[in-house]
N, C-alpha and C positions, 0 to 999 in steps of 0.2 A: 504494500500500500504506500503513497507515495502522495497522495492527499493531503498538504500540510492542514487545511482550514478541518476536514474529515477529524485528523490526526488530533486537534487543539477542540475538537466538540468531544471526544471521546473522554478528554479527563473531566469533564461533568462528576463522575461519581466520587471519583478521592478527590475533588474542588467541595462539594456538596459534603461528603463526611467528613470533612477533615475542618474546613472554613465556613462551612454552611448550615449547619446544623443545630437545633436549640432543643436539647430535651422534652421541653413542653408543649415544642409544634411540631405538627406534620406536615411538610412538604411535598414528600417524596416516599418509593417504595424504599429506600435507604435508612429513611426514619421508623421504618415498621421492625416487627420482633422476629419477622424472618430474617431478615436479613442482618440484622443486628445479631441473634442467635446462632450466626455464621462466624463472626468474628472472633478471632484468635484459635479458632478451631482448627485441627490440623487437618490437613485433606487428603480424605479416604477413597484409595481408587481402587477397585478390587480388590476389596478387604485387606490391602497393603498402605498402610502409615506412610507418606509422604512426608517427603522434606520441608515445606513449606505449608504457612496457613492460609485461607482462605479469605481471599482481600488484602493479602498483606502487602500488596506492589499497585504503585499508581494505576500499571498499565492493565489489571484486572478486569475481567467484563463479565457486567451481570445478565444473565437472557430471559425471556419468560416465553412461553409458550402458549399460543393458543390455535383451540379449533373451535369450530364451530361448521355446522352444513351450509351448505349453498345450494340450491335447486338451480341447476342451470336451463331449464327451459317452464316455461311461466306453465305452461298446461301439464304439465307433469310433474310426477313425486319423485323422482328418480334423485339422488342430492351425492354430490361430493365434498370432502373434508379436505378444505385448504388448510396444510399446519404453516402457519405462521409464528417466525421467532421475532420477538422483541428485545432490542438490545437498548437495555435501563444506562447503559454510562452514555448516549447520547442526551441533550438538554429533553423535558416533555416536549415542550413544543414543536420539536422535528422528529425526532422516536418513531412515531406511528408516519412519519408523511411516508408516500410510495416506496421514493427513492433511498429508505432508512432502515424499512423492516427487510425480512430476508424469506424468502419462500421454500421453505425445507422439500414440501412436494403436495402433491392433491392424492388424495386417498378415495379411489371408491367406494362411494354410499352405501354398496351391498358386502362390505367387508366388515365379520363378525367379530374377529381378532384384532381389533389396530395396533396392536401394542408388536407385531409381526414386524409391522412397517417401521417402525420405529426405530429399530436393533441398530442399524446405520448409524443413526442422530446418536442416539447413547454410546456408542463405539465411539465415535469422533470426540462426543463430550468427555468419556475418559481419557483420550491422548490428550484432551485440551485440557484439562484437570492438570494433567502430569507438567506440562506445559510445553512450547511449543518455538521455538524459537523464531522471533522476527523482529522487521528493522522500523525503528520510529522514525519516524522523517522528518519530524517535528527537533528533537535532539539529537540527529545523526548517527544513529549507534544503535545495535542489537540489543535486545530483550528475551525473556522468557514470557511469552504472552500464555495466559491460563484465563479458562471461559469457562461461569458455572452457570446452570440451570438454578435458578431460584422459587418461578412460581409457573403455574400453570392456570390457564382461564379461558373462558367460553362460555357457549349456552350449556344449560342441564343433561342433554344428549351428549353432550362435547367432552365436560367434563366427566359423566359419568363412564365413557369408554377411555380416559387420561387413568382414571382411579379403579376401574374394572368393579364399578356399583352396577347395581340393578336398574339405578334409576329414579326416578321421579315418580313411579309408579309403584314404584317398590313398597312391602310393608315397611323396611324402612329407608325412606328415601332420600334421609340429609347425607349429609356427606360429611357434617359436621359434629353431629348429635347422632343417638340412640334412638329418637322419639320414635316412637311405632303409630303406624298408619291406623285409619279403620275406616268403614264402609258405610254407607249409608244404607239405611233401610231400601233393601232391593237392588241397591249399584255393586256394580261391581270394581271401580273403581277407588282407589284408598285416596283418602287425604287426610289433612293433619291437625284440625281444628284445638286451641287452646282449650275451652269448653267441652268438660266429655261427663258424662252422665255416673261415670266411677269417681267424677272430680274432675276439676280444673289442674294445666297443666302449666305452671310458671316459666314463661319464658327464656326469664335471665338466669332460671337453674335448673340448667336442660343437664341429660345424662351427657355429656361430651364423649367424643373420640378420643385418641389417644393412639399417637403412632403403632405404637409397639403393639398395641390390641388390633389395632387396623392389619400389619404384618402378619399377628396372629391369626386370626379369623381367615384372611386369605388363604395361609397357608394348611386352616382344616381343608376347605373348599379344594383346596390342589391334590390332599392328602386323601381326601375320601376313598373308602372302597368301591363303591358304585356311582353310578351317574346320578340314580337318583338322590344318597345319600349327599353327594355333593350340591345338589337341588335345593337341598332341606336345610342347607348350611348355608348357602347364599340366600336363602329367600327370610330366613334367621336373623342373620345379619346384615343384609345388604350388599356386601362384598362379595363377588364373584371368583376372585383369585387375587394372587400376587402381584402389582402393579409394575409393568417394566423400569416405570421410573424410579422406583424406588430402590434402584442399584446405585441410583447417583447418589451420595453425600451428602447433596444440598437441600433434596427434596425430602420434606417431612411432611407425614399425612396427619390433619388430612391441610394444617395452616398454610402450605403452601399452594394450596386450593383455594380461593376467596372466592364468595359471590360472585355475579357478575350484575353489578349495576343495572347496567343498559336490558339486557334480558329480565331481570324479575321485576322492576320498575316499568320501565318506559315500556315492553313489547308485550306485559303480560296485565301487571295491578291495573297501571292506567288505562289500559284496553277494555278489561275487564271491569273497571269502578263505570266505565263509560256503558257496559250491558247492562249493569245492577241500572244505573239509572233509567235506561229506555227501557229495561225489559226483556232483555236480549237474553241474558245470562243462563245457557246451560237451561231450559226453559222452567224456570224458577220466577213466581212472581214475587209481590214485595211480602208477602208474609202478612202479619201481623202493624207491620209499619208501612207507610206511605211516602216513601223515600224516590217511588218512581215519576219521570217527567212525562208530561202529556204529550205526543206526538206536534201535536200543533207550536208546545211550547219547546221542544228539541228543531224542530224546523229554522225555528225563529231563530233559534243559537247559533246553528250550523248557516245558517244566511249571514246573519253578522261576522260569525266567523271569517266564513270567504271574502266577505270585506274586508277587511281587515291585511290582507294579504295588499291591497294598492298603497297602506301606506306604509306596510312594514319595510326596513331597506333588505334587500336578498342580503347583507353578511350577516341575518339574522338565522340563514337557512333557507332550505328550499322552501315554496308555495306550496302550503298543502292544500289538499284538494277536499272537496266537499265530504264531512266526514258524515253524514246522512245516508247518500249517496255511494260513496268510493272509501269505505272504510279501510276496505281490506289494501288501498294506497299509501296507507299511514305509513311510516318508517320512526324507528325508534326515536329519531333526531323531532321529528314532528311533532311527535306524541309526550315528548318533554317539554316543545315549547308551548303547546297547549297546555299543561300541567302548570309549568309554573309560570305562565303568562298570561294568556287567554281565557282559560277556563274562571281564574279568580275574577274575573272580571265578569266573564261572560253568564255566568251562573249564580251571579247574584242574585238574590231577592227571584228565583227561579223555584224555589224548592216548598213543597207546603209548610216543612217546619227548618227556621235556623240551624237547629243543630246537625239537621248533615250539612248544609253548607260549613260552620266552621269545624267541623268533623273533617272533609277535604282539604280546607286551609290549614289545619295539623300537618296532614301529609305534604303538603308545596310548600309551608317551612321544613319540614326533614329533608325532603330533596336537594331544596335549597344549601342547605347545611353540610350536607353530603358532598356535594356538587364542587363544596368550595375548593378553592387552590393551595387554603391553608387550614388546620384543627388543630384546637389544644388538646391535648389527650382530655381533659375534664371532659370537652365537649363531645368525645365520643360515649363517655357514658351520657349525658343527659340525651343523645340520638337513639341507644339503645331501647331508656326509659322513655323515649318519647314515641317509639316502636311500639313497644308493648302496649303503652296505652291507649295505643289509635287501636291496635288487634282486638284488645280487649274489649273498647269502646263499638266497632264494627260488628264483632260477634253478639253484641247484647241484642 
């Protein structure tokens, strides 16, 4: 590489750890307890103790991983799985542009095993571990360059074949927690509702994961004597088998896994808070409460809405399109800025009773808060607390 400007963005991470950094904010994935829980560790490459620790050289590079499907023709289900690497020692701001990320390869859609595909990437990331010799062109002179894998991230499909879970469907389907699913009178279907008729189930002290358990339970599932005893063990636990990635060092299950914003927010809640309101939802009416909008008076919305698009400026995002009409045209980018733009505005003084409106305005300040460029650790607890009580508040 020979890129001096390239060569002078990469030290972003030991600029940012070293000069940047303030224990009570977050920035950056630098400031989080992965990554942090990395350092002065020594690095393990096929269960062989290296020479050196992890992070300990400017020229270090942190990657992350993500998949997610892509349906490449509008009329069909047929989807492939672009894996994309993200490389964290570029600044945010440029990281994700085209010319930044890195295309490991596309995966077909009808591929049961990904973790098959993979062997390659993990193969290279161990010589890159060990380290790798090249020339800075920034200080004229050889280095030992070392690349670790740190996190991994996608939709719930995406990541549940990264971590070899069941799934979303699964009895248990976090990735995070224990919490066990259950079914509705006559669905077949599991979900996960805080509210259960044996007792309510507390959020903020949920059964958690825990690497080692996670390894473990995998490795009943591999170990089983039968297919279907292996069955019985993954539908138990969640976990399917042993996770390819977890021969890397860097990856610890399930924390090296995080939500994915964009997916459980923008393409699912606020999709979904938009059916509870019209009526849409899974065909479920309002219940016992009157929380849904009149046809005439979603019409209304959705007109203003589209107005609204002549005086917004495009760096705001694209125009959406009539959400009446062309829902299924939303894109997650959209459906945020409806959330925490539009929608407060537009659904005012809309609802029979106040408190779903500021029931909604809960969640577009959490977003918001989320969203930011910068959090105090405090303020991730009061986001947590402020979770649970919109869940709580919803479920009544």
């Amino acid at each position: 590489m020979k890129d001096k400007t390239l060569a002078k963005q990469l030290k972003y991470r030991h600029t940012h750890s070293h000069t940047g950094r303030d224990d009570d904010v977050i920035r950056d994935v630098f400031d989080g307890s992965v990554y942090q829980g990395l350092l002065e560790k020594q690095v393990v490459v096929g269960g062989q103790t290296q020479g050196h620790k992890y992070f300990s050289d400017s020229h270090d590079v942190a990657l992350g991983i993500s998949l997610d499907g892509v349906t490449y023709f509008s009329r069909h289900k047929h989807s492939v799985w672009p894996v994309i690497l993200i490389n964290y020692n570029l600044p945010p701001k440029v990281r994700t542009h085209r010319d930044r990320v890195i295309c490991y390869g596309v995966i077909p859609g009808t591929v049961k095993n990904l973790d098959s595909y993979l062997i390659p990437l993990c193969d290279e990331l161990g010589e890159l571990a060990k380290g790798v010799s090249t020339l800075d062109p920034w200080e004229g002179e050889l280095f030992w360059l070392h690349v670790y894998l740190i996190l991994g991230f996608g939709d719930y499909p995406g990541i549940s074949k990264l971590t070899q879970m069941k799934g979303h469907n699964g009895l248990h389907p976090c990735q995070w927690c224990e919490i066990i699913g259950m079914r509705a009178e006559g669905g077949g279907v599991y979900y996960v509702p805080l509210y259960r008729p044996q007792g309510s189930i507390d959020p903020l002290n949920l059964p958690m994961r825990s690497h080692d358990r996670f390894i473990q339970q995998g490795m009943a599932v591999l170990e089983a004597g039968t297919g279907a005893a292996a069955e019985r063990l993954a539908k138990d636990s969640g976990i399917k088998g042993v996770p390819l990635l977890s021969s890397l060092g860097t990856i610890t299950f399930p924390s090296s896994f995080p939500f994915d914003f964009m997916h459980l927010l923008f393409e699912n809640l606020i999709p979904n808070l938009v059916k509870h309101y019209t009526g849409t939802f899974k065909d479920l009416d309002s219940g016992a409460e009157d929380y849904e909008l009149s046809k005439d008076i979603w019409s209304e919305i959705c007109k203003a809405r589209s107005a609204s698009g002549d005086t917004i400026p495009s760096s705001f995002g694209s125009r959406m399109p009539n959400i009446e009409t062309e829902r299924s045209s939303m894109t997650a980018e959209m459906w945020g800025f409806w959330c925490m733009h539009l929608a407060p505005i537009l659904l005012r003084n809309r609802f029979s009773r106040r408190r779903y409106y500021d029931h909604f305005l809960k969640l577009v300040q959490l977003v918001h808060k989320c969203i930011s460029f910068e959090l105090k650790w405090s303020e991730v607890d009061e986001i947590r607390q402020g979770f649970k009580d919109w869940v709580l508040e919803y479920e009544e």
